[in-house]
PLY file of the C-alpha trace (Angstrom):
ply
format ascii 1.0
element vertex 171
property float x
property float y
property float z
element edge 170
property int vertex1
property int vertex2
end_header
109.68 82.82 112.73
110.76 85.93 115.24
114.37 85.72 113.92
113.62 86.56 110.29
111.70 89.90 111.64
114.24 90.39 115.02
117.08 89.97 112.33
115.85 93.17 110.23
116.43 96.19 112.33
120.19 95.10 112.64
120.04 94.66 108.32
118.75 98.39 108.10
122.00 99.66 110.39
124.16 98.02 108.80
122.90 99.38 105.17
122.56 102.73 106.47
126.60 102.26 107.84
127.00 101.17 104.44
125.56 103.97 102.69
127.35 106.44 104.77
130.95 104.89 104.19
130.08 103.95 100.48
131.34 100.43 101.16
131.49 98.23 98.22
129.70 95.90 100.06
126.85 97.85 100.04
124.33 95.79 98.45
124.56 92.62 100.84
122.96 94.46 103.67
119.96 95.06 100.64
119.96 91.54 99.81
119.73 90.31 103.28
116.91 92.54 104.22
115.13 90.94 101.08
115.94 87.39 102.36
114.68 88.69 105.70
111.56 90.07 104.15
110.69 87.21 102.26
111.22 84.68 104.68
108.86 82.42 105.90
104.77 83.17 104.82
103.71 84.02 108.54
105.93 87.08 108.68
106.28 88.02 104.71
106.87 91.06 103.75
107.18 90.85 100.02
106.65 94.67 98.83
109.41 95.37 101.39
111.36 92.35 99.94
110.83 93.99 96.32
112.22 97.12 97.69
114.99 96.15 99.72
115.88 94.07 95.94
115.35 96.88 93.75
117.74 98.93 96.34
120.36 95.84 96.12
119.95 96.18 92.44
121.40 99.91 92.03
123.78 99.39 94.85
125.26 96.27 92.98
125.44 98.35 89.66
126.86 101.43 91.40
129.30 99.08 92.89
130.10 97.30 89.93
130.27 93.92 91.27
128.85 91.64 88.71
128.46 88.39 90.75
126.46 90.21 93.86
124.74 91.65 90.36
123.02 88.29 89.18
122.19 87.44 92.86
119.87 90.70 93.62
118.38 89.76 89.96
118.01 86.23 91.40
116.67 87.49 94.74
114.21 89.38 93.00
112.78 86.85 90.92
112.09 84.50 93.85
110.25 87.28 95.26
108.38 88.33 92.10
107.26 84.60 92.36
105.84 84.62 95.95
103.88 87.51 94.78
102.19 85.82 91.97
104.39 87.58 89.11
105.56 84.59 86.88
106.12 86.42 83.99
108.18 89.18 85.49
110.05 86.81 87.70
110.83 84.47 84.85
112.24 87.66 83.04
114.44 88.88 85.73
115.93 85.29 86.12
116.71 85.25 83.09
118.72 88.73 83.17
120.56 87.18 86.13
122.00 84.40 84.04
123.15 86.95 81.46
124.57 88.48 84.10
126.44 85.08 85.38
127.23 83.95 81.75
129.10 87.88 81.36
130.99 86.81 84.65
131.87 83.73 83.39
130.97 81.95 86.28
129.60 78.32 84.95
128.38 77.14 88.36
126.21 80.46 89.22
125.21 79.97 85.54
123.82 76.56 85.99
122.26 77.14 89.42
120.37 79.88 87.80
118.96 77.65 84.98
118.21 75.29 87.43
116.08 77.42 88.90
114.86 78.43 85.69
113.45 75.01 85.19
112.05 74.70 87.95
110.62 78.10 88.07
109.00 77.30 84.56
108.01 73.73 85.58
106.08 75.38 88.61
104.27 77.51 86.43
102.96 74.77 83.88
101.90 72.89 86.38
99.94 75.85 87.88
98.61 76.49 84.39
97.65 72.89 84.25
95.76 72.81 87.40
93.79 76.04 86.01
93.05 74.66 82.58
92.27 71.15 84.07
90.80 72.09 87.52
91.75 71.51 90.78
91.63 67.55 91.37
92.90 67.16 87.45
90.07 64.54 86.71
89.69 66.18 83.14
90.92 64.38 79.68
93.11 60.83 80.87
92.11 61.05 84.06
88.08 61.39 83.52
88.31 58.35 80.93
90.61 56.10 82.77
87.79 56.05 85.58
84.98 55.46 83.36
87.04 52.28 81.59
86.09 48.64 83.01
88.70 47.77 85.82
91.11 45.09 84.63
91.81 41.97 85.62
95.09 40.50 86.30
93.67 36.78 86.05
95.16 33.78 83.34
91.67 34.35 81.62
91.80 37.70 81.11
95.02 38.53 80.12
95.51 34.91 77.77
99.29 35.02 79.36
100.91 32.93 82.54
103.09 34.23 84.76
106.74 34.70 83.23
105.61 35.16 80.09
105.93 38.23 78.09
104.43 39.29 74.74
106.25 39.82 72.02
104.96 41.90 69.16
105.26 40.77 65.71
105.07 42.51 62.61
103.74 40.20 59.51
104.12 41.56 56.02
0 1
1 2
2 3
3 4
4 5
5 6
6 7
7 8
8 9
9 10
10 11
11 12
12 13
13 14
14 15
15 16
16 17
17 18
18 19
19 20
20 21
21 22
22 23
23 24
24 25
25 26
26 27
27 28
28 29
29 30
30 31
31 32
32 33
33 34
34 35
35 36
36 37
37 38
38 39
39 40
40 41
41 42
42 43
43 44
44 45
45 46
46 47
47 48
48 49
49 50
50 51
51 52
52 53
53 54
54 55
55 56
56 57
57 58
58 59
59 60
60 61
61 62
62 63
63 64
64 65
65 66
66 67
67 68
68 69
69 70
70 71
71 72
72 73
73 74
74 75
75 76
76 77
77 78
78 79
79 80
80 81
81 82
82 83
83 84
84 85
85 86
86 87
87 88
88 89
89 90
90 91
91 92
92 93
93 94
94 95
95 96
96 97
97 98
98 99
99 100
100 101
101 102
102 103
103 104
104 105
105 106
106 107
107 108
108 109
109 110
110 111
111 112
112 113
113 114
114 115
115 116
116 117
117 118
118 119
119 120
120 121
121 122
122 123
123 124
124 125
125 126
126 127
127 128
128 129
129 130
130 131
131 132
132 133
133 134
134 135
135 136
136 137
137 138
138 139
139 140
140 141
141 142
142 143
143 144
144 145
145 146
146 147
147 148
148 149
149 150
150 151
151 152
152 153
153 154
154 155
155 156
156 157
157 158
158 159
159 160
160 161
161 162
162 163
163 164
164 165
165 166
166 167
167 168
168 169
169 170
């Protein structure tokens, strides 16, 4: 937990070294203070995070590099997430794997969708649990507890054991 924040002054020097030399590696230093940031939930920072992004953002475009490019965009949507922004972080996912697919580069391309599914799988399931409540005891769930339990006996089922039923259709 300490490292993340003990980790950050040393980010900040290096980014202002960076910005004084205008290295082209300029937005790494940005990045890394936003991994920093974001880190784990005891020490998160996440306005920080979205700042240290943003900065990583125009450094990247000033820079030109593409690749470092469609990870701030990245970086920024996992950050949007944490602070409860689906719909902007699903958007600037999505601008990082235009990004990718302009570089060409099919394996950043398909991490990002990856993440793009799961991003969007998160966030159905989060609109499920709203719509449905918390323990998710509404529609199949409410009616499969009110049904009679079933029985796995010979005399309840009419079959033996190895048998399986086969469905016919009669015309």
């Amino acid at each position: 937990m300490g490292e993340m924040v003990e980790a950050r002054p040393y980010f900040r020097r290096a980014a202002a070294v960076f910005e004084r030399l205008q290295h082209p590696n300029l937005p790494r230093p940005y990045l890394n203070l936003a991994s920093t940031c974001s880190g784990t939930p005891a020490d998160a920072d996440l306005d920080s995070a979205l700042y240290y992004c943003d900065r990583g953002l125009v450094a990247a475009e000033r820079v030109g590099d593409i690749s470092i490019l469609a990870a701030a965009y990245s970086m920024k949507s996992q950050v949007l997430m944490a602070m409860g922004q689906p719909d902007a972080a699903l958007a600037s996912l999505q601008k990082a794997i235009e990004v990718a697919r302009e570089v060409k580069n099919l394996f950043i391309e398909t991490m990002l969708k990856s993440t793009l599914a799961r991003m969007m799988f998160d966030q159905a399931k989060r609109r499920r649990r709203s719509l449905w409540g918390s323990d998710g005891q509404r529609g199949w769930g409410a009616w499969k507890h009110r049904r009679m339990p079933r029985s796995t006996s010979l005399y309840t089922t009419g079959m033996r054991a190895g048998m399986t039923r086969r469905w016919r259709c009669s015309n």
